[in-house]
C-alpha positions in Angstrom: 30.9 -29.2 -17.9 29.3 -26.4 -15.9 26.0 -25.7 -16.1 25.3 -21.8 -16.9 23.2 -20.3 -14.2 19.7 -19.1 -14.6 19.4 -15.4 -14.4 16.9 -14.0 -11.9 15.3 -10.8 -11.0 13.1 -9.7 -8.3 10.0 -7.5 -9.2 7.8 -5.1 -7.7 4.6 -6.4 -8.4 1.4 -3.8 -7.6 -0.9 -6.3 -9.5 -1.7 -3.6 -12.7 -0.9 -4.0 -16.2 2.4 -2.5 -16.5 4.2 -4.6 -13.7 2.5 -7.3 -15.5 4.2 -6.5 -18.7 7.2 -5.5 -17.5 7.7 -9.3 -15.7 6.3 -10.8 -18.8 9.2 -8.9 -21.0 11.4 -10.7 -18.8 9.7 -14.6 -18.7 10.2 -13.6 -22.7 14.1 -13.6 -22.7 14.4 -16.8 -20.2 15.0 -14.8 -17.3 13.0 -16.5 -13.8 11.3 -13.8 -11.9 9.8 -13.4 -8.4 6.6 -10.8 -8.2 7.1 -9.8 -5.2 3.6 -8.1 -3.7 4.6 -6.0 -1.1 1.6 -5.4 2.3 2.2 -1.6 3.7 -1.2 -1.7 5.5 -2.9 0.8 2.7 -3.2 -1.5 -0.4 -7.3 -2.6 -0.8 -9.8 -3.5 2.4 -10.0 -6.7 0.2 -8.0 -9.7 0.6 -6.8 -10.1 -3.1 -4.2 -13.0 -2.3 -6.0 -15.0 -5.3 -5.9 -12.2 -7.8 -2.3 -11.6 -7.3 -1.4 -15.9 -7.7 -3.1 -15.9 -11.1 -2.3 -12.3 -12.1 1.4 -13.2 -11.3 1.5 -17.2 -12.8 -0.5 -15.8 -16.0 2.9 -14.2 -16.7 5.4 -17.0 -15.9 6.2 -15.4 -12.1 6.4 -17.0 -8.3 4.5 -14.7 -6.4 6.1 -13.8 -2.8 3.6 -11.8 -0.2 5.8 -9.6 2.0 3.8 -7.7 4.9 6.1 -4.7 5.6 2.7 -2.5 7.3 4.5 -1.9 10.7 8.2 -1.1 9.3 6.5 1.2 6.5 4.4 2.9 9.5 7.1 3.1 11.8 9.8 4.4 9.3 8.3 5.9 6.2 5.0 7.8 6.7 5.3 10.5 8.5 9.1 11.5 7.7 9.4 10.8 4.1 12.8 12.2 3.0 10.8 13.7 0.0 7.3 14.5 1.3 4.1 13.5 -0.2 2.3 13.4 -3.3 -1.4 15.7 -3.2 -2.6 13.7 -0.5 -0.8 11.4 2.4 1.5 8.9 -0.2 5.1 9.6 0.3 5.4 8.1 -3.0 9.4 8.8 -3.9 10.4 7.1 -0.1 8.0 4.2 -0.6 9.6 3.4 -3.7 12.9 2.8 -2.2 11.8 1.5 1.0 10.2 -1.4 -2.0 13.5 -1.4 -3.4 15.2 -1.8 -0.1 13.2 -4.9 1.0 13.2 -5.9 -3.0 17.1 -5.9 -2.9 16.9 -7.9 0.4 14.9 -10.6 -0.8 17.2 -10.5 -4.2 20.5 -11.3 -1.6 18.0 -14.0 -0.3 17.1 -15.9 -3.3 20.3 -15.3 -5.1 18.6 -13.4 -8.1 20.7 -10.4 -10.1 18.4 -7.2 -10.4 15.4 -5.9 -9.6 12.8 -4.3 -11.5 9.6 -2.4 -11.7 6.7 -1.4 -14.1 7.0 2.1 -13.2 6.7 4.4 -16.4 8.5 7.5 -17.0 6.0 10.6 -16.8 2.9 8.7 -15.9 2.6 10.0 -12.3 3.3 13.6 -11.2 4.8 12.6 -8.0 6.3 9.2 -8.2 7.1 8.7 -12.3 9.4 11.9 -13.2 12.9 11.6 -14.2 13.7 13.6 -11.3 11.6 11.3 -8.8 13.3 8.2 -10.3 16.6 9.7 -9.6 15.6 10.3 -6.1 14.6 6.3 -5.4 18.0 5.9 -7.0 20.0 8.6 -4.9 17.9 6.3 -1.4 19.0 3.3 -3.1 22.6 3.7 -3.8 22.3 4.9 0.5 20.7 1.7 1.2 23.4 -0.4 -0.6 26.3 0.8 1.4 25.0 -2.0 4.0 27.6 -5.1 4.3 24.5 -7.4 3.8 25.3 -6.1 0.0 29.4 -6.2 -0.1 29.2 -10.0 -1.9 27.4 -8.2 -4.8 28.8 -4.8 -5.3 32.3 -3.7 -6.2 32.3 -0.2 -4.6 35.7 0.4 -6.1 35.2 -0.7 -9.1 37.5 -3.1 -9.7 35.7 -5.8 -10.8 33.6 -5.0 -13.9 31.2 -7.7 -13.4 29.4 -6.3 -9.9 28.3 -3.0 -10.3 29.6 0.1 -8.0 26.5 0.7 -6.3 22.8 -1.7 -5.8 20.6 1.4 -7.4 22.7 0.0 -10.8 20.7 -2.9 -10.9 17.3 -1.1 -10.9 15.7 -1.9 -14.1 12.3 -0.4 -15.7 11.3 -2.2 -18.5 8.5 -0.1 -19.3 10.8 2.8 -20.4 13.9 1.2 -20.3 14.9 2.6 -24.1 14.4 6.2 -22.9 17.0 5.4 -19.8 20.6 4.9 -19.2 21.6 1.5 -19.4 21.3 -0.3 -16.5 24.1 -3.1 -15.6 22.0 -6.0 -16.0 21.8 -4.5 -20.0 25.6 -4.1 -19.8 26.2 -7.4 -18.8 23.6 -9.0 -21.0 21.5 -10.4 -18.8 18.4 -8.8 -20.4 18.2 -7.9 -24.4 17.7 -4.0 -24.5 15.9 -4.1 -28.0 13.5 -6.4 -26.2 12.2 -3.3 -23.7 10.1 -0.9 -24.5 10.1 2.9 -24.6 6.7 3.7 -22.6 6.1 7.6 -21.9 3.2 9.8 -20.3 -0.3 9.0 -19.1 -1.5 7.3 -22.2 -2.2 3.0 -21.6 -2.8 2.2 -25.6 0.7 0.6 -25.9 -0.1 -1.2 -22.4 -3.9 -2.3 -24.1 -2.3 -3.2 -27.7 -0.4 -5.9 -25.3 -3.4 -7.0 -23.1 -4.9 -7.6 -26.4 -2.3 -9.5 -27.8 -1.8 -11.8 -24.5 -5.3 -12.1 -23.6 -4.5 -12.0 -20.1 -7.8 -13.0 -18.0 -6.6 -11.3 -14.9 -5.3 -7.6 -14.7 -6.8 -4.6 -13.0 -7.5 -1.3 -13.9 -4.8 1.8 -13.8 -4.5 4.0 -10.4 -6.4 3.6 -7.1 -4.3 1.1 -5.9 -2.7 2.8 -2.9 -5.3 4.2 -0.2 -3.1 6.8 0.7 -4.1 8.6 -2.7 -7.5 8.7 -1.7 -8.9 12.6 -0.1 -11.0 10.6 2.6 -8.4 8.6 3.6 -6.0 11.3 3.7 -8.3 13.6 5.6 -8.8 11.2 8.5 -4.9 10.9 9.1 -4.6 14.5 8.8 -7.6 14.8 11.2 -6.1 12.8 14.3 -2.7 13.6 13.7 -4.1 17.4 14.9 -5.7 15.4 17.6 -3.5 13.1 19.2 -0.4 10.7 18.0 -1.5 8.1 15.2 -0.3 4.3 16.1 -0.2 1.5 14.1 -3.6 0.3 15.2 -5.6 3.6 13.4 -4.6 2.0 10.6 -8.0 0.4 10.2 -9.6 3.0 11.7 -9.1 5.3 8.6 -9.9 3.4 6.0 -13.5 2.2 7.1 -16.1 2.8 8.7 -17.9 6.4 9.6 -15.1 8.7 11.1 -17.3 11.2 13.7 -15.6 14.0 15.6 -18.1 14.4 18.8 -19.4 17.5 21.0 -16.5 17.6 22.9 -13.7 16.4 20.4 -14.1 13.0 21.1 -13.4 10.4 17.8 -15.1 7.9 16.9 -15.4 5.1 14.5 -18.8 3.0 12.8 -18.8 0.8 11.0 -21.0 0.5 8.2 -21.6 -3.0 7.1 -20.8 -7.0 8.9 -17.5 -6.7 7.1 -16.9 -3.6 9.0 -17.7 -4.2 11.8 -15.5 -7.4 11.6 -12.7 -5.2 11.3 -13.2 -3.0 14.4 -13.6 -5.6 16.3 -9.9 -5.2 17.7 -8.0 -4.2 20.6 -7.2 -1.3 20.7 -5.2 0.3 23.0 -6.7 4.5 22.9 -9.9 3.0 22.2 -12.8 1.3 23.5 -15.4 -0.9 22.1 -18.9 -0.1 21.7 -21.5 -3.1 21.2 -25.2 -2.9 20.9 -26.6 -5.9 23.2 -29.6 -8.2 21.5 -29.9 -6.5 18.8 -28.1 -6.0 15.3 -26.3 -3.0 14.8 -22.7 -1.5 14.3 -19.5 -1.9 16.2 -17.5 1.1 17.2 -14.6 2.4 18.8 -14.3 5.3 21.0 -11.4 7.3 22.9 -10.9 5.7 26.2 -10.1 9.2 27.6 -13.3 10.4 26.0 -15.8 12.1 28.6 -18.9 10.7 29.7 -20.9 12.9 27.6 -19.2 11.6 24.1 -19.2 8.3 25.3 -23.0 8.2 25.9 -23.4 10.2 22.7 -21.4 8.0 20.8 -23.1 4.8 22.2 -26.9 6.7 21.2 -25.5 7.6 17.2 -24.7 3.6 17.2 -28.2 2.4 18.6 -29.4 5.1 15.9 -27.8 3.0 13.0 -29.1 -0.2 14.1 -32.1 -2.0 13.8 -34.3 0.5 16.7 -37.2 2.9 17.8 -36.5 6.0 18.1 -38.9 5.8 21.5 -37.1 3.2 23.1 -34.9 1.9 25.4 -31.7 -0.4 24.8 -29.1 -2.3 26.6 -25.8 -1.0 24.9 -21.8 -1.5 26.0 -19.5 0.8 26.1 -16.1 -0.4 27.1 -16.5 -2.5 30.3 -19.2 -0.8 31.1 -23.0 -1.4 30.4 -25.7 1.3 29.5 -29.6 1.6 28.9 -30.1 4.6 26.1 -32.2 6.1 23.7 -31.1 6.1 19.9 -29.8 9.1 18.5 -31.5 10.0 15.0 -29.5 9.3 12.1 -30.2 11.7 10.5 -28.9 14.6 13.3 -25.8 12.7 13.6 -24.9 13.1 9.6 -23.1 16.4 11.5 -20.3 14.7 13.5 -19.1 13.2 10.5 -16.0 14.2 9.3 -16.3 14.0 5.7 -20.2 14.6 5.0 -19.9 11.9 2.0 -20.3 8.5 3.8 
């Protein structure tokens, strides 16, 4: 007697309420599923590993972590087929890119579908019908790979693989106001068990946190950093300046972002935890370190003049623990300087964005 096999999907899982709910729908009707979390280098400056286990086991998922920052940098941001949203996100492209590495994984674990809590109409950019159809038109270009050909029947000829991978894209948040997907076809997921989810509103998506009690979910929206104006701004900012590489990543979304006298940019940090983070290599830029005494790290152009540089290293002696009147050993790059802090308060006007 054979043993009928355990159908399993592969989800997007962003951590909010409606991937939640949409992997929960699933644990409902038997079906195993993998939240996979996926790392493009712009989700929150904290480490929310923890959240994401107990967000995901709450709901009867494995969580999978999957750092794709460099690929997604390399390949997406700045030539998304589709452009971006109103600030940096080139939402539509990193949807499918998701998908792509979603679908991978899928091939990897030997799961049948993949899904997403993406809801129709809740986000101008991303959650349109039309923007849907475009992650399904990258899709369907992504499946014509031979890693796929065991699971597709591009001729159709078999009636139990579908013609092309964007098929087994399934939303359960709006699933009833789609065209059925193949895994409803085949019966691998109950359709009357989906929902029919539309528009901004989140009472259907609170009626269900009420009813599950879930301890851990987060809040709607302001999950991606490349939504947010300052962030934005700062890419904007030194892609008119120079070529961004993968190690500005950090750069733009701490610290205080100063364009000097002479062009030069620069970096503070604000805070320990900061200043943790810029203490990298960087290849354009150099370090600058207060010596005995506490105050910021910062990074600086390497081909910055001497001017900027000093400047640069006087603004950082003027956030740290000082007198205005006296003199301090201070490093910048290799090299080792005695300066005078600059007033905070006169250096407010290098900053880029006034607000931090």
């Amino acid at each position: 007697m054979t043993t009928k096999k355990q159908i399993s999907a592969v989800a997007l899982f962003s951590g909010g309420l409606d991937s939640m709910i949409s992997m929960q729908l699933l644990h409902e009707q038997g079906i195993k599923v993998y939240a996979l979390n996926f790392n493009i280098g712009f989700g929150s400056n904290k480490d929310k590993s923890e959240y994401f286990y107990n967000a995901a086991k709450q709901v009867g998922a494995e969580l999978i972590q999957i750092n794709i920052a460099k690929q997604f940098f390399n390949n997406i941001l700045f030539k998304p087929q589709y452009g971006y949203g109103k600030y940096f996100n080139p939402c539509i492209d990193c949807h499918a890119n998701m998908f792509a590495h979603a679908f991978a994984k899928m091939v990897e674990l030997n799961a049948s579908f993949a899904i997403s809590g993406e809801v129709l109409g809740q986000r101008p950019k991303s959650q349109r019908k039309e923007a849907m159809d475009q992650v399904k038109k990258l899709v369907r270009k992504i499946g014509e790979d031979s890693l796929y050909d065991s699971i597709l029947s591009r001729d159709g000829s078999n009636p139990k693989k579908p013609k092309t991978l964007d098929e087994l894209i399934l939303r359960p948040m709006s699933a009833k106001l789609m065209e059925e997907t193949f895994p409803e076809k085949m019966g691998w997921v109950d359709r009357n068990k989906l929902l029919s989810v539309s528009g901004r509103g989140r009472q259907t998506q609170l009626n269900m946190l009420k009813k599950y009690k879930w301890k851990y979910h987060e809040k709607p929206g302001g999950g991606c950093l490349l939504t947010d104006n300052s962030v934005a701004t700062k890419i904007k900012d030194m892609l008119s300046h120079r070529k961004v590489v993968f190690d500005d990543i950090e750069l733009f979304k701490i610290g205080r972002y100063m364009v000097l006298e002479n062009g030069t940019r620069c970096i503070i940090s604000r805070n320990e935890e900061e200043g943790k983070k810029l203490n990298i290599k960087h290849n354009l830029m150099d370090k600058i370190t207060p010596q005995n005494i506490n105050g910021p790290i910062a990074l600086i152009e390497k081909n910055a003049n001497i001017n900027d540089r000093i400047l640069a290293a006087r603004i950082v002696l003027g956030y740290s623990k000082t007198k205005q009147d006296e003199h301090y050993d201070i490093k910048i790059g290799e090299e080792m300087f005695n300066l005078l802090p600059y007033p905070k308060e006169k250096a407010n006007k290098f900053l880029l964005l006034q607000n931090v």
